[in-house]
C-alpha positions in Angstrom: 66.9 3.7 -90.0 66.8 3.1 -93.3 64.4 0.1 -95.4 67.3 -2.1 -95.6 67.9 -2.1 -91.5 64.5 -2.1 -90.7 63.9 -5.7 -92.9 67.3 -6.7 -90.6 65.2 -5.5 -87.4 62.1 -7.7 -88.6 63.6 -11.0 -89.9 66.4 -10.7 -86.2 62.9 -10.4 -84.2 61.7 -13.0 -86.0 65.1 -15.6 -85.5 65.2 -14.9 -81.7 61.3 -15.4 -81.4 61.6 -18.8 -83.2 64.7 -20.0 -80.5 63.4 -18.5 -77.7 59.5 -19.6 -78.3 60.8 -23.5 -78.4 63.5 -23.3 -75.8 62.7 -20.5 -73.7 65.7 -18.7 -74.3 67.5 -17.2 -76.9 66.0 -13.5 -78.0 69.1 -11.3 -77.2 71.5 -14.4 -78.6 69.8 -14.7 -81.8 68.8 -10.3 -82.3 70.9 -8.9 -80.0 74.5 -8.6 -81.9 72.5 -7.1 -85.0 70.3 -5.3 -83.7 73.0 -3.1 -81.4 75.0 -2.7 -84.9 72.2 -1.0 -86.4 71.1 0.6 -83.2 72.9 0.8 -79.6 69.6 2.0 -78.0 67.9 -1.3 -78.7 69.4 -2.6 -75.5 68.5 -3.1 -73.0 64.5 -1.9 -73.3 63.7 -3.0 -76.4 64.6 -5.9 -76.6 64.3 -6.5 -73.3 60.5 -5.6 -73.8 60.5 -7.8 -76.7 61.2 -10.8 -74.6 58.0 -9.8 -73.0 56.2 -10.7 -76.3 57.5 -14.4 -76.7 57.1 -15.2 -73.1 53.3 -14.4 -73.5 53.1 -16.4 -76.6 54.8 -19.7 -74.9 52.6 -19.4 -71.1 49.7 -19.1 -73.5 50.0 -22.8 -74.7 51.8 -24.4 -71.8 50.8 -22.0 -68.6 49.8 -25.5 -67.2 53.0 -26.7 -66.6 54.5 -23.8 -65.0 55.1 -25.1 -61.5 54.0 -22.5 -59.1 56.4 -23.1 -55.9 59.1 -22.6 -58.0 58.2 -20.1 -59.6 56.9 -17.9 -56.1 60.2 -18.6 -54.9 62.4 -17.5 -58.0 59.8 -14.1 -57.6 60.9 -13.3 -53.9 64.5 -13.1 -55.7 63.8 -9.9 -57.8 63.1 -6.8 -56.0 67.4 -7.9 -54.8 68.3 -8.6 -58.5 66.2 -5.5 -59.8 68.0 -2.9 -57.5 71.4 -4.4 -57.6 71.8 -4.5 -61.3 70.1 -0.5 -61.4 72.8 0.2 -58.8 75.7 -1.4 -60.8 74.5 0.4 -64.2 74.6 3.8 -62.3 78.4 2.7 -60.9 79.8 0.9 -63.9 79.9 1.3 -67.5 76.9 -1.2 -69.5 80.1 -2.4 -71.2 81.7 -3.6 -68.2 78.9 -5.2 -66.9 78.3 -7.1 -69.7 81.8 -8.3 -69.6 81.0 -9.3 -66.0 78.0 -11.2 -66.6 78.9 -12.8 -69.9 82.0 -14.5 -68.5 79.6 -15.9 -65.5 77.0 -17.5 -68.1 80.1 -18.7 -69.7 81.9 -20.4 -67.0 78.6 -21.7 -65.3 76.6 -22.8 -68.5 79.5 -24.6 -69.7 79.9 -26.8 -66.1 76.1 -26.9 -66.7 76.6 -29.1 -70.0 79.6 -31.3 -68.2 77.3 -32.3 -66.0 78.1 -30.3 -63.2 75.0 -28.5 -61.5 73.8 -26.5 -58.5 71.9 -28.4 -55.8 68.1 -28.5 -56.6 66.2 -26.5 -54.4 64.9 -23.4 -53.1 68.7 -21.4 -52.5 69.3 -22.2 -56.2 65.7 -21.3 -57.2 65.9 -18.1 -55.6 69.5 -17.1 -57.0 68.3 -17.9 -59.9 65.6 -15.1 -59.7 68.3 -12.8 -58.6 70.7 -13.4 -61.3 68.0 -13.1 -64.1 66.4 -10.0 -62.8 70.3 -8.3 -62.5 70.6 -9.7 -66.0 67.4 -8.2 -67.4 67.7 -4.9 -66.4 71.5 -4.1 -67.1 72.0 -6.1 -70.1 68.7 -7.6 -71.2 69.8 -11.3 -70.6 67.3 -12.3 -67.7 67.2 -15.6 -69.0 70.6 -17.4 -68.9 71.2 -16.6 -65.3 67.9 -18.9 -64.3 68.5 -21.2 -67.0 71.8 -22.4 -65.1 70.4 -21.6 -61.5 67.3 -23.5 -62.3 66.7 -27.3 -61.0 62.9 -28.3 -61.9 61.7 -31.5 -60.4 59.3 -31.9 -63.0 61.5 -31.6 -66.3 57.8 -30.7 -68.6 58.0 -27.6 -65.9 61.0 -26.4 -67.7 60.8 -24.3 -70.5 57.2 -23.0 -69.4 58.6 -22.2 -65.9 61.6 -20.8 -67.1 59.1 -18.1 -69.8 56.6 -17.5 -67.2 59.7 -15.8 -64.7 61.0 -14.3 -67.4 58.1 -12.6 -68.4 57.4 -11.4 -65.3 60.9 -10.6 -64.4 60.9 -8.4 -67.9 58.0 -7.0 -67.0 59.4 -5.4 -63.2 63.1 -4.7 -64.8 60.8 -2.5 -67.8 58.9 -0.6 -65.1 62.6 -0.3 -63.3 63.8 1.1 -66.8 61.1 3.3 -67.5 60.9 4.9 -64.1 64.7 5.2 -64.1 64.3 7.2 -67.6 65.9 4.5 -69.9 63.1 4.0 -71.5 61.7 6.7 -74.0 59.8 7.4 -76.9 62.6 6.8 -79.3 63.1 2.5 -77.5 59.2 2.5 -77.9 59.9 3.4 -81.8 62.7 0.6 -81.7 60.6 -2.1 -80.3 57.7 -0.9 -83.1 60.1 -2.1 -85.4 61.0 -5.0 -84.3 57.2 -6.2 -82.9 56.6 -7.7 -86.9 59.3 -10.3 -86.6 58.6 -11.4 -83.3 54.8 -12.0 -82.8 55.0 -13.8 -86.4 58.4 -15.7 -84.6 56.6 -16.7 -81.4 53.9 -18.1 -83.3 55.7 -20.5 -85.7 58.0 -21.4 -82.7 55.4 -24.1 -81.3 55.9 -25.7 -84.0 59.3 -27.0 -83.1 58.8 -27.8 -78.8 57.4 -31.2 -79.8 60.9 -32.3 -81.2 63.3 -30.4 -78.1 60.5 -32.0 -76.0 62.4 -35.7 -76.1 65.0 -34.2 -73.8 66.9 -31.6 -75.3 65.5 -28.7 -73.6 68.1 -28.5 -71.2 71.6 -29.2 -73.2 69.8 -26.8 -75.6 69.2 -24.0 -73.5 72.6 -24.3 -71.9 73.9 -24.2 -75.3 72.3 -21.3 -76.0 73.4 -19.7 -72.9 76.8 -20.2 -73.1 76.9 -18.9 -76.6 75.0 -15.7 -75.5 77.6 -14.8 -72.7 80.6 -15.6 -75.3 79.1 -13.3 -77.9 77.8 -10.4 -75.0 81.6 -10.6 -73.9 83.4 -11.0 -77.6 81.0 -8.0 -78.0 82.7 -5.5 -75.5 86.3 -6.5 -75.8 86.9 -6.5 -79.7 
C-alpha cells in the first residue's frame, strides 16, 4: 500500500470504531466500502477481527449490563450460523452472498424502523445468533442480523448485549476463518494497519453513549443497519 492508503486505512478504522463503540454497530458500514477499494482482502478477516477490538473496548465499561440469558441463548445459535455461512462461501460466490444478506438487512431493518418487529423472546434471540454468526463469517456483518433479531427486555441491555455477542461471535467465525485458511499472514498485515485507527476510535467513542443513551440506540442502530445492507448490495451490483 502506499502512505497515502495507509492514512485512509487509519482515519476508516478510526470512523467505524467511533459508530460502532457508541451504538454497537457500524465498523464494516463506516470502513468497509474504503477499505475493499484499497484492498479486497480486508474482508472478511480483517475487519472482521477488527470488530473484535471495539467490542472489547465497549464490554469493558458496560460488561454489567450485558444480560446473560440472552446472551447464552443467542450463543447456542452459532455453531448453525458458523457452518452454514462456511458452507455457502464454499457454494456461492462472496459477491452473491453479500447481495443475499444485504437485501435481508435491508428489508428487515427498514420494517424494524416502521415499527414492525419480531416477537421478543428466545426463537428471535436465538435467530438472531444464527443470522449474525452467518453474517460474520461470509461477509463480516455479524452485527446487523442481531440488531434486527434482537428484542431486550431491559433496553440499558442493548448496545452492551448486542457487543458482548458480537465479540464472541467474531471471535468463533475468526477461528472458523483461520482454520478454513482465509486467514493469513498477509489479513494479519491488513489488520496491523488498520489497529491505529481503531483502538484510538473505540476509546473516544464513550464519549458519545451518554447522548444515544436517551433512546436512540435502537432507531440508530437500525439506521445503521439498513444503510450497511444498501451499501454491501450497491457494492456487488454496480
Amino acid at each position: 500500500m502506499s502512505s497515502l492508503e495507509i492514512v485512509l486505512v487509519i482515519l476508516s478504522g478510526f470512523a467505524g470504531a467511533v459508530v460502532q463503540g457508541s451504538t454497537g454497530v457500524g465498523l464494516t458500514l463506516m470502513a468497509g466500502p474504503l477499505l475493499v477499494a484499497i484492498d479486497s482482502d480486508f474482508v472478511p478477516g480483517p475487519l472482521l477481527v477488527g470488530g473484535l477490538v471495539v467490542g472489547v473496548g465497549i464490554l469493558i465499561d458496560e460488561h454489567a449490563l450485558v444480560d446473560r440469558h440472552d446472551l447464552r441463548v443467542a450463543l447456542t445459535g452459532l455453531p448453525v450460523g458458523l457452518l452454514a455461512g462456511l458452507g455457502f462461501l464454499a457454494l456461492l460466490s462472496q459477491s452473491a452472498l453479500a447481495v443475499i444478506l444485504g437485501g435481508a438487512v435491508v428489508l428487515s431493518g427498514g420494517a424494524g424502523l416502521l415499527g414492525l418487529r419480531p416477537r421478543a423472546g428466545r426463537a428471535s434471540t436465538w435467530a438472531g445468533g444464527v443470522l449474525s454468526a452467518f453474517g460474520a463469517v461470509s461477509v463480516a456483518l455479524p452485527g446487523p442480523p442481531f440488531v434486527i433479531c434482537y428484542q431486550p427486555r431491559d433496553p440499558q441491555a442493548f448496545r452492551p448485549t448486542i457487543a458482548a455477542f458480537v465479540t464472541l461471535t467474531v471471535t468463533f467465525a475468526g477461528i472458523a476463518l483461520l482454520a478454513a485458511g482465509e486467514f493469513g499472514r498477509d489479513e494479519a498485515v491488513l489488520l496491523g494497519w488498520l489497529l491505529p485507527g481503531l483502538l484510538v476510535g473505540t476509546a473516544l467513542s464513550a464519549r458519545f453513549r451518554p447522548i444515544l443513551d436517551r433512546g436512540f440506540v435502537r432507531p440508530a442502530v437500525l439506521t445503521l443497519s439498513v444503510i450497511s445492507g444498501a451499501l454491501l448490495v450497491i457494492s456487488e451490483v454496480l
